[in-house]
TORMAR-396108 format. One record per residue: y, z, x of N, C-alpha, C in turn; residue in one letter. Coordinates in steps of 0.2 Angstrom, whole numbers, plus 5000, padded with zeros to 4 digits. Each point is the difference from the previous one (the first is absolute). Layout:
<bapas>
YZXYZXYZXa
...
</bapas>
This chain:
<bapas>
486549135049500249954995500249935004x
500049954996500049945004500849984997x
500249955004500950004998500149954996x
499349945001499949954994500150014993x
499650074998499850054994500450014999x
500650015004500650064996500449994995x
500150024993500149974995501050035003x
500449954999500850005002500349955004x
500549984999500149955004500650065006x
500349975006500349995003500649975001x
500650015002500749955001500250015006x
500349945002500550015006500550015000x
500349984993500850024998500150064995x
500650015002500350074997500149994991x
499750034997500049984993500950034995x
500249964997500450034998500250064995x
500550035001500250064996499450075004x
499949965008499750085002500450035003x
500650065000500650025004499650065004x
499150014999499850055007499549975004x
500050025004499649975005499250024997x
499850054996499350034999500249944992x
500149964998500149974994499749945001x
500449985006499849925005499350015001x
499850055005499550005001499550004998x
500050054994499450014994499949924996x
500549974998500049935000499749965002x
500350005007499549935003499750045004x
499650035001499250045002499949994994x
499950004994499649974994499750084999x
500550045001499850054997500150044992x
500549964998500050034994500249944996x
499849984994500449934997500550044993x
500549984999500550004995499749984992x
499950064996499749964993500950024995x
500250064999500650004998500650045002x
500450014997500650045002499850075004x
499850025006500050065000499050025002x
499849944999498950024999500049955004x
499550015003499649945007499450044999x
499549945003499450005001499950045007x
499550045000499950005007499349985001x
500049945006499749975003499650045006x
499349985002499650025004500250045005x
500649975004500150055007500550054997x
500549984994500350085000499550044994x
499849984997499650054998499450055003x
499849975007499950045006500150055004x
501149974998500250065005500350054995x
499849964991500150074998499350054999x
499649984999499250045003500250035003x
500249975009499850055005500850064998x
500649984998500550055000499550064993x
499749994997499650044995499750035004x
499749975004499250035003500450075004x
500749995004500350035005500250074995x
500449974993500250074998499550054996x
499449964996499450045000499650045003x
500449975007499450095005500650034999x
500749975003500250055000500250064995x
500049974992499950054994499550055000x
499549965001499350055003500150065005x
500550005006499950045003500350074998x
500549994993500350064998499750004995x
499449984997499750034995500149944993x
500249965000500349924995499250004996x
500049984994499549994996500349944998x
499649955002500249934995500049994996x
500249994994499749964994500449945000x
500049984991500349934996500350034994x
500549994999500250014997500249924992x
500050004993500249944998500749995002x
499849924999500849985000500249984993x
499649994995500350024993500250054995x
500550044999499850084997500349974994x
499850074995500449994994500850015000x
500350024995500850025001500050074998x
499550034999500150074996499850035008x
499849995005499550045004501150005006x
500349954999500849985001500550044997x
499750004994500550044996500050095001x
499450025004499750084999500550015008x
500349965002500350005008500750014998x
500149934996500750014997500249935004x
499749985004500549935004499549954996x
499749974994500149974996500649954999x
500450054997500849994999500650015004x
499850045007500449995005500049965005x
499449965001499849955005500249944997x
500649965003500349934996499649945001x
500549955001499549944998499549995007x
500050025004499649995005499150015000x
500150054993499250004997499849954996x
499449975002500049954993499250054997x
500549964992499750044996499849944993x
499450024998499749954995499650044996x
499749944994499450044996499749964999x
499250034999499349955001500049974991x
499649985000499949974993499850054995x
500050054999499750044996501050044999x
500449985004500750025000500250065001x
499450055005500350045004500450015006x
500450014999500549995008499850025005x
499949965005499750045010500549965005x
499850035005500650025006499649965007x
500249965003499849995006500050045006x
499650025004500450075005500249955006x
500650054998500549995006500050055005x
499650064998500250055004498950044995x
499950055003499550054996499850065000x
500650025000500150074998499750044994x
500249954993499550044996499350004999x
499749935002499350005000499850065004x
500149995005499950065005499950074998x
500650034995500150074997499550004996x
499949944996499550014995499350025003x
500049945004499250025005500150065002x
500550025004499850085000499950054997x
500449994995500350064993499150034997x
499549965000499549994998499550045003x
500149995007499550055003500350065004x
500549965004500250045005500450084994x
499750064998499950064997500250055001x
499750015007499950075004500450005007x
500450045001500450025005499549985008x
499350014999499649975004499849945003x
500149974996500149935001500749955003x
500550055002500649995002499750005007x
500749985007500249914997499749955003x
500149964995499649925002500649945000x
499749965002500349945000499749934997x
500349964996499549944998500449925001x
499849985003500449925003499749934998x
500449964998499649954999500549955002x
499549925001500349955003500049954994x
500650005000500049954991500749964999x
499849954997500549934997500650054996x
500749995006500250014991500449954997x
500550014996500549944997500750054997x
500549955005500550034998500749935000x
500450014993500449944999500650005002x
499749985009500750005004500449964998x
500750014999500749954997500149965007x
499950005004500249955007499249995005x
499350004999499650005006500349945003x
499650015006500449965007499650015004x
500149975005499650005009499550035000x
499649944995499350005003499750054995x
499550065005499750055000500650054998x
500250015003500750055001500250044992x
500249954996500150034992499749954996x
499550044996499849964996499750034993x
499949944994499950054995499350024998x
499449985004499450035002499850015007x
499650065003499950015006499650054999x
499750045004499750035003500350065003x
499750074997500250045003499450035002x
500450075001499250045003500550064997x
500050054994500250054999499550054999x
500450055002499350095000500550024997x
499650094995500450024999499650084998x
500450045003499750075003500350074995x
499450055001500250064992499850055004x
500650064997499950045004500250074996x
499650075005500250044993501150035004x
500049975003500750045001500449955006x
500750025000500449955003500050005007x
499750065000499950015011499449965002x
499350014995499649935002500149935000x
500649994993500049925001500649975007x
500450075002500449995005499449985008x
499750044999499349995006499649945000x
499849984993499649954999500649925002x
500750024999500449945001500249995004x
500150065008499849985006499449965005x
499450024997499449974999500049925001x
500450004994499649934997500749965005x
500750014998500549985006499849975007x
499450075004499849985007499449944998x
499850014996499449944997500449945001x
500450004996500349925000500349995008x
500350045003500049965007499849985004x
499250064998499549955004499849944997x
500249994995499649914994500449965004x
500750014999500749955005499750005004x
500050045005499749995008499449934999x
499550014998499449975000500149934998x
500249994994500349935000500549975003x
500250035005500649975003500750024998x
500150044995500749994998500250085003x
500050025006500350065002500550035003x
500549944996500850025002500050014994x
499850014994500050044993500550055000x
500450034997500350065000500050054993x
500050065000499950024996500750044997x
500449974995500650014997500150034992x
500350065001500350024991500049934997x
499750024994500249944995500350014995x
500049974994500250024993499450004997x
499850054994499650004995499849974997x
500649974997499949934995499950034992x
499549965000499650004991499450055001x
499950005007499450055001500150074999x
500650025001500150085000500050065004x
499950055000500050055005500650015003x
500050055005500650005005499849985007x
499549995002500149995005499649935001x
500549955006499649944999500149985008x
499449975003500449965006499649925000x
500349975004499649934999499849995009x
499549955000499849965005500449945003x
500550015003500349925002499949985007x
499949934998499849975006500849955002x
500250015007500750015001500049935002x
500449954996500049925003500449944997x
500349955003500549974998499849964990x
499149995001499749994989500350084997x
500250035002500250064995500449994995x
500050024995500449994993500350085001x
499850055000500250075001500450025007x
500750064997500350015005499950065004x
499850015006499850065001500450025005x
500250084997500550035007499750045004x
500349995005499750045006500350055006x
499950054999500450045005499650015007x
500249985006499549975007500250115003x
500550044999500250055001499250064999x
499949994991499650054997499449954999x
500049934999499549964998499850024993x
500450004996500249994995500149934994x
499449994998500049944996499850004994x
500549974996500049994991500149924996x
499850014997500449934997500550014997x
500549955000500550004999500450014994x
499250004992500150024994500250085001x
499650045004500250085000500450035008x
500049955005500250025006500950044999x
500050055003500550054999500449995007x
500850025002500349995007500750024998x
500250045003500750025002500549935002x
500350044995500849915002500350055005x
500549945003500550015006500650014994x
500450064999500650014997500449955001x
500549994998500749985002500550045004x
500250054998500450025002500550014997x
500149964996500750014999500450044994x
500750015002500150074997500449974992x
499950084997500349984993500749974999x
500349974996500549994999500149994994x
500849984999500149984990499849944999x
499850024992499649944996500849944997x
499649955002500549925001499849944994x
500349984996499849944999499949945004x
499749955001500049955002499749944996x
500549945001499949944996499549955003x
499649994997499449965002499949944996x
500349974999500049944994499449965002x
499649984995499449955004499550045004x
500150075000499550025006499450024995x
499549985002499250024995499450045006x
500349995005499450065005500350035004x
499750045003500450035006500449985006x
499449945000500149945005500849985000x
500149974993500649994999500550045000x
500050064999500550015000500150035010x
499550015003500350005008500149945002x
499749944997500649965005500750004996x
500150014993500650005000500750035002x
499550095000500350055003500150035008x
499249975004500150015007499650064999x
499650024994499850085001499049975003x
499850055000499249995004499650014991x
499549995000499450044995499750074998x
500250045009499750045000500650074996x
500849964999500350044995500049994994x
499649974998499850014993499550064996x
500150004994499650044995499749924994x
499449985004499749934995499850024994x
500149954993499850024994499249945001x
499550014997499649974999499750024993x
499749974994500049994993499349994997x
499850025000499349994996499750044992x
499749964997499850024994499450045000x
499950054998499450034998499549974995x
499450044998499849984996500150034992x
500350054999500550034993500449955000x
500149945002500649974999500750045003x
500050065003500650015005500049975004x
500750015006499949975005500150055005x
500050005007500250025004500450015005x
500650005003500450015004500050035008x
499649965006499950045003500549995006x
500250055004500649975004499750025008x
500349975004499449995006500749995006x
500050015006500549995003499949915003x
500749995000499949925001499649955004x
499850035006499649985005499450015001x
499750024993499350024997499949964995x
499350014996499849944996499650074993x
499749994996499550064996499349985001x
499750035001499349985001499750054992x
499849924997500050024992499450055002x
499449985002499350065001500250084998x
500649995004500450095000500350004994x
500349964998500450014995499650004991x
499549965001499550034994499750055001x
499950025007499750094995500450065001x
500849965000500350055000500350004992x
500049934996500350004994499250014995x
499349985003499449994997500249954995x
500049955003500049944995500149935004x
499449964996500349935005500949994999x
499949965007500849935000500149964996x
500549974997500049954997500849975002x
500149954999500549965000500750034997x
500450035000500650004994500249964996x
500150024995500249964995500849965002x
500149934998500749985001500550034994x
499850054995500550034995500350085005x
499450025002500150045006500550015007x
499849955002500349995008500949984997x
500149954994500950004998500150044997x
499650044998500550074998500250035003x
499650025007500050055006500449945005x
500249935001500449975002499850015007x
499249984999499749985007500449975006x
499950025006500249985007500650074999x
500350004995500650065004499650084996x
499350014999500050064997499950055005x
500350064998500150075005499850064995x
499950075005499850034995500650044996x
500550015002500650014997500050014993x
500050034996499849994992499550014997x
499549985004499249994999499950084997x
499650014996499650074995499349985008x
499750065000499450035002499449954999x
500150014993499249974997500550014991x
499849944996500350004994499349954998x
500149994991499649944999500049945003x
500449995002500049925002499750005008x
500250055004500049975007500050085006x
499549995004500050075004500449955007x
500250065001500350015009499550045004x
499949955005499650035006500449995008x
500150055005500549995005499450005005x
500249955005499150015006500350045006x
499750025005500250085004500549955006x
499849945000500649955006500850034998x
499950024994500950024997500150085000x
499650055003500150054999500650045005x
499949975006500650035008500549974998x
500249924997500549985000500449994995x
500649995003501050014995500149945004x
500549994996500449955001499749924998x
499550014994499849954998500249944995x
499949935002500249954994499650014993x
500250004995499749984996500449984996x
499649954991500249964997500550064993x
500349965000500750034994499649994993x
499549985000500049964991500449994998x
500249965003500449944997500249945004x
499749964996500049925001500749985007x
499849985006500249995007500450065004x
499950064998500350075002499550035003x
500150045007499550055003500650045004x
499850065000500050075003499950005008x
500450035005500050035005499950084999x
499950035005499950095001499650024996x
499749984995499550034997499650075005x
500150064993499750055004499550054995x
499349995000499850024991500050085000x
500250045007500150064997500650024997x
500749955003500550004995500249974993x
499549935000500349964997499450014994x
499550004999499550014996500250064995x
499750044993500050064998499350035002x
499549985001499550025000499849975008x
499450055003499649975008499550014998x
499949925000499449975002499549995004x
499250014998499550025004499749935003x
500350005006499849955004499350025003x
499549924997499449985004500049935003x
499350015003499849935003499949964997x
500349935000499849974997500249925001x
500250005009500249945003499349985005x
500149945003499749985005500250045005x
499550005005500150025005500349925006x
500250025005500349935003500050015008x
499849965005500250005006500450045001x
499850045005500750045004499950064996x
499950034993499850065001499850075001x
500350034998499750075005499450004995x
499450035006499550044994500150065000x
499450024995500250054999499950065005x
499749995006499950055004500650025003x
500449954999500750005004500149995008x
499349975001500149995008500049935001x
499949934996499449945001500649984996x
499949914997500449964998499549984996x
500249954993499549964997499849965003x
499549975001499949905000499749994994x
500049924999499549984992499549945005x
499450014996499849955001499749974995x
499649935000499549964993499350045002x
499950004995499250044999499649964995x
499350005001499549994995499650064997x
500150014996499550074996499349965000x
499650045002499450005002499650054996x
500150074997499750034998500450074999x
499850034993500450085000499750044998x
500250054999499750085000500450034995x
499950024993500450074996499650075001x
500450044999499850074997500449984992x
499449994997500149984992500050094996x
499950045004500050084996499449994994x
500350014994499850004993500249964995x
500349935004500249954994499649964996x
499449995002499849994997499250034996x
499750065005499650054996500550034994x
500450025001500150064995500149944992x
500349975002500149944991499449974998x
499550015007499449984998499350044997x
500650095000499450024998499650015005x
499750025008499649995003500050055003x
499550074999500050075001499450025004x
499950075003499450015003500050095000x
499650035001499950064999499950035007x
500450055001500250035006499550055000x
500050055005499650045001500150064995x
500450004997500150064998499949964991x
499949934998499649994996500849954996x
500350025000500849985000499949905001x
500349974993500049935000500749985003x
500049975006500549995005500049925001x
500649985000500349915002499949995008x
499649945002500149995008500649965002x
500150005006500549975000499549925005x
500849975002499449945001500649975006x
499649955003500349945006499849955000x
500449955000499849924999500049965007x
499649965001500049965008499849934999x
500749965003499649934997500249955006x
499649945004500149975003500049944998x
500549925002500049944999499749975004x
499249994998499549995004500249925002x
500249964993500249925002500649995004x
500350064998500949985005499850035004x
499650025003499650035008500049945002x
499749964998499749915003500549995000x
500650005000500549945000500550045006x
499750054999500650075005499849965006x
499350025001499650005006500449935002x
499849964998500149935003501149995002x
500250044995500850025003499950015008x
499850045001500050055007499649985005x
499449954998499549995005500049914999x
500549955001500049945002500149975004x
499949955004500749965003500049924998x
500449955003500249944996499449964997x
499250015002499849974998499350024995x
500150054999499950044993499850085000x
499450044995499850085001499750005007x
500050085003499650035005499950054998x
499349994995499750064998499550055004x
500450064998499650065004499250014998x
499750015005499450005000499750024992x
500150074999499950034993499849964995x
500749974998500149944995499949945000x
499849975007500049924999499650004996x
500249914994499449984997499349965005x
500249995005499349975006500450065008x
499550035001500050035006499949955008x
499749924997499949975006499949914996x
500549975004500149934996499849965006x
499549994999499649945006500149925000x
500550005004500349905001499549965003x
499649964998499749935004500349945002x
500249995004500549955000499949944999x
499349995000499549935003499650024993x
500049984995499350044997499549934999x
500149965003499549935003499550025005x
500150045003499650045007499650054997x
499349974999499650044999499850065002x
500150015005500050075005500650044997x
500649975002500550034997499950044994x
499949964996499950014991499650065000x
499350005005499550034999500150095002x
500450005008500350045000500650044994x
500349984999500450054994499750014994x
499349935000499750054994499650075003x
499749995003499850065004500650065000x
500649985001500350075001500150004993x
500249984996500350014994499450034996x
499249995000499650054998499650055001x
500450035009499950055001500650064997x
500549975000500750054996499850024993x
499649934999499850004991499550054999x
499550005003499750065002500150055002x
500550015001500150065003500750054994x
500149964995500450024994500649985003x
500249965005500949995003500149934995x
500550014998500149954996500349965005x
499749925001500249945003500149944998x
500349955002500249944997499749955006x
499649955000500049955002500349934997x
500349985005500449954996499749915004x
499449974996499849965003499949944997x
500750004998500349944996499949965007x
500349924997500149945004500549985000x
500550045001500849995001500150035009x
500749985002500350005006500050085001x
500050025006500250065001500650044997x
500549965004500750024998500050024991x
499749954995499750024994499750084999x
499450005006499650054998500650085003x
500349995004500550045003500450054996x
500349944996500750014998499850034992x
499549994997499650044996499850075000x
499850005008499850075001500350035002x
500649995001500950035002500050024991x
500349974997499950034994499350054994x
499550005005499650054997499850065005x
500550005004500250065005499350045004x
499649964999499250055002500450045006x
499850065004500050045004500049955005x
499349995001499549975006500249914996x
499849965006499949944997499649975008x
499249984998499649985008500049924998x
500349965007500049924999499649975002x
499549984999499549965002500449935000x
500149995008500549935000499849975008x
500849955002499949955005499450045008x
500350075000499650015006499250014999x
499650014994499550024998499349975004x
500249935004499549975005500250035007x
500550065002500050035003499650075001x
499850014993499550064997500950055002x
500749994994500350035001500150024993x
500350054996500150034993500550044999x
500649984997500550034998500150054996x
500150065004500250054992500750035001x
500249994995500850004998500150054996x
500450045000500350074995500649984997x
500250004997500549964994500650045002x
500450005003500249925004499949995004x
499750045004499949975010499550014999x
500049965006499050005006500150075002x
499450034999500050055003499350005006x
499549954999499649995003499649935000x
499849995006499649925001499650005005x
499250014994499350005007499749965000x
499750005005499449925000499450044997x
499649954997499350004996499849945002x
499350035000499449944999499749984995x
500249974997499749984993499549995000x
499549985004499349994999499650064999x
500350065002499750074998500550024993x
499650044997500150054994500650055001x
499850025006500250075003500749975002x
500249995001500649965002500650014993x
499749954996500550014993499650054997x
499950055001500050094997500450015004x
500250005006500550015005500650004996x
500249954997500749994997499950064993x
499349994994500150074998500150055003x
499850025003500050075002500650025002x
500349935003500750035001500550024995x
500149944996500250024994500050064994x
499250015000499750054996499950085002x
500550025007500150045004500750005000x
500349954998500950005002500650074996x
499649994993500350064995499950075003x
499450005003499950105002500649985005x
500149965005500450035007500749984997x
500350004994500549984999500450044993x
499650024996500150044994500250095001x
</bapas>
């Protein structure tokens, strides 16, 4: 490709509102253009390296057996409602109806398509198991996209999804596909990837883990035990607290006038947070609310705390919180579970006496708090805080760390949630109509592009890995007035071209430092300079970032500039 051709512009300046480096960059490399809230165009070089990131997970699907298809991205509402998440998947689905005014669903996800396509043929126990993948648009109505590629409300996925007649094969098939994907990470370059417990979500199953790529663009928390290697996100990550210590004593009032958190009330008292029993208040969706107490020095990581009420969060109400006379409420009083409001205790409050909590009633709180005395009822304490630095895990030898992560890709054991509602049976050997169970695998093939460029830059743009670059070799002229010059790169640039390597000649009539500072932002691997030593018969090849070699040619032969191909076009075997 010629660099004149190239449809996108380029910048030198940092464009506003990009707070990641792969944002900036995709930017001014002219790789993707901005049309709205969440959507971008993708332009010539990233749609490249979304090809080659397809072409990479394609074999590797293939080597476990992945049958491609396509899936639509229009379905009706009835093929939604046969799942049941129709009405359980909120606003993030968008949903419409065509002119004839039957309701349809944009796929955010294709789960059901997929059962139906199977439910149809797949019949006989013999036919087990298979796997079907596809690479497809989806759209999904994120309440905040941001950074770029990163979150958006249409993208690119690659999801497969696998049936099987019994739990032991989708358990095998899920190992499979796990080692698959770290070899897809590896290839593209993303092979600090890790592979961490996740949460289900809206997807289902019990068993879930996700792909994180470990890095300061992370929006996810992820925990890590360095002991057992051990990593979760921070939605389900589980860890032993460090008790207090401290011994039972008599229940006390204390006057807290003005005091509205806990905060407040240790600076007023001198006490720490981690002597607390914290009240935290959220509404369900029956219109109850909830009460969940958590030790002071913790926080509730809601994720846990809806599937253990199964119900979203909401806000409390302000008739609620003055009843209960928020900032001082304690469990002292509190019923179990009534119409109005459940109690739930998290396991931070299980070893310790001697705890603060709030009196109900308005600037009064309690010292000694002890719920096997002071309670009538024991409470079934679960998990349902954040995990935090310092940590024990749970192996009991190791400590927590958190880090920022970017999800990159996840894996369920879906079981039968969505065969069985759908109806989707096969006949066993013994003739017996049997439900399969199933596994979903999905990778963000666009926020791959964004990943990679996280991981693989420096200050003056991408350095894409071989695999993925969108030009495997960006040919500088410096002089493109110097016929000889000019004549040579077109030569190299049509041996590459011939040879299927994608290359870029850039044989504008601009300054070098132009043509440079451009090809620092379109990251080629290789970049060969046809420049000031060139009446030396000298030829620059540069590996992004460093020289890694400088030969002389003779330009007046052929065989000379093959010389630079071959080196080139031989670099991936001695290096992959």
């Amino acid at each position: 490709m010629l660099m004149s051709k190239l449809v996108g512009e380029r910048f030198k300046e940092k464009p506003a509102d990009c707070s990641l480096v792969s944002h900036e960059f995709l930017i001014r490399g002219g790789y993707i253009r901005h049309v709205t809230n969440g959507v971008y165009s993708l332009m010539t070089p990233a749609l490249k390296v979304v090809q080659n990131i397809e072409n990479i997970v394609r074999e590797e699907m293939n080597k476990i057996d992945g049958q491609e298809v396509l899936f639509p991205n229009i379905m009706p509402k009835e093929l939604w409602d046969e799942s049941g998440r129709y009405t359980s998947v909120g606003s993030e689905m968008f949903r419409f109806v065509d002119r004839a005014d039957r309701p349809l669903v944009l796929g955010m996800t294709h789960e059901e398509p997929c059962v139906d396509a199977a439910r149809a043929s797949a019949t006989s126990y013999t036919q087990y198991p298979f796997c079907m993948y596809q690479f497809q648009t989806k759209f999904r109505d994120e309440p905040r996209p941001r950074n770029g590629l990163i979150r958006l409300r249409e993208f690119i996925m690659k999801d497969a999804y696998s049936f099987h007649t019994s739990t032991e094969d989708l358990e095998q098939y899920y190992e499979r596909v796990k080692s698959a994907y770290f070899r897809m990470y590896a290839r593209m370059g993303l092979g600090e990837a890790v592979c961490v417990a996740g949460d289900n979500g809206m997807m289902g199953g019990k068993i879930a883990h996700e792909f994180t790529l470990l890095c300061p663009a992370g929006e996810d928390i992820i925990a890590h035990c360095s002991h057992c290697n051990y990593y979760a996100n921070s939605e389900v990550a589980v860890s032993k607290v460090h008790p207090t210590g401290r011994q039972p004593t008599e229940l006390k009032e204390l006057t807290t006038t003005d005091c509205h958190t806990v905060q407040d009330v240790c600076d007023l008292c001198g006490g720490s947070p981690e002597y607390f029993a914290k009240a935290v208040i959220y509404r369900l969706q029956d219109g109850r609310h909830v009460i969940a107490f958590v030790r002071g020095d913790y926080d509730i990581e809601e994720c846990k705390l809806q599937k253990i009420v199964q119900s979203e969060l909401y806000e409390a109400t302000p008739e609620f919180l003055l009843k209960m006379h928020a900032g001082s409420v304690g469990p002292i009083g509190l019923m179990r579970e009534c119409k109005e409001y459940i109690v739930i205790f998290d396991e931070s409050l299980r070893e310790e006496h001697n705890l603060w909590i709030g009196a109900n009633r308005k600037g009064v709180h309690l010292t000694g708090f002890d719920y096997a005395r002071d309670l009538d009822y024991t409470p079934d304490f679960v998990d349902i805080r954040k995990v935090k630095v310092g940590d024990i895990c749970s192996c009991g030898k190791g400590e927590i760390s958190l880090s920022k992560g970017v999800e990159i890709g996840n894996i369920f054991q879906l079981g039968k949630k969505y065969t069985k509602p759908m109806n989707m049976t096969y006949l066993n050997a013994e003739g017996v109509a049997c439900t399969p169970t199933m596994g979903c695998y999905g990778l963000g093939v666009t926020r791959c592009v964004a990943s990679i460029i996280e991981v693989n830059h420096d200050e003056r743009g991408p350095i894409w890995p071989y695999e993925v670059a969108p030009f495997k070799v960006h040919i500088c002229i410096t002089n493109t007035k110097n016929n000889d010059m000019l004549q040579a790169g077109k030569t190299l640039h049509d041996l590459f071209r011939n040879a299927g390597i994608d290359v870029l000649l850039d044989e504008r009539k601009v300054s070098s430092g132009v043509q440079f500072a451009d090809a620092d932002l379109l990251g080629a691997p290789f970049r060969v300079i046809v420049g000031r030593d060139f009446a030396n018969s000298t030829l620059d090849i540069l590996e992004r970032p460093v020289e890694v070699s400088s030969k002389l040619f003779d330009f007046s032969k052929v065989m000379a500039v093959r010389d630079v191909f071959e080196f080139v076009q031989n670099y991936p075997d001695k290096t992959l």
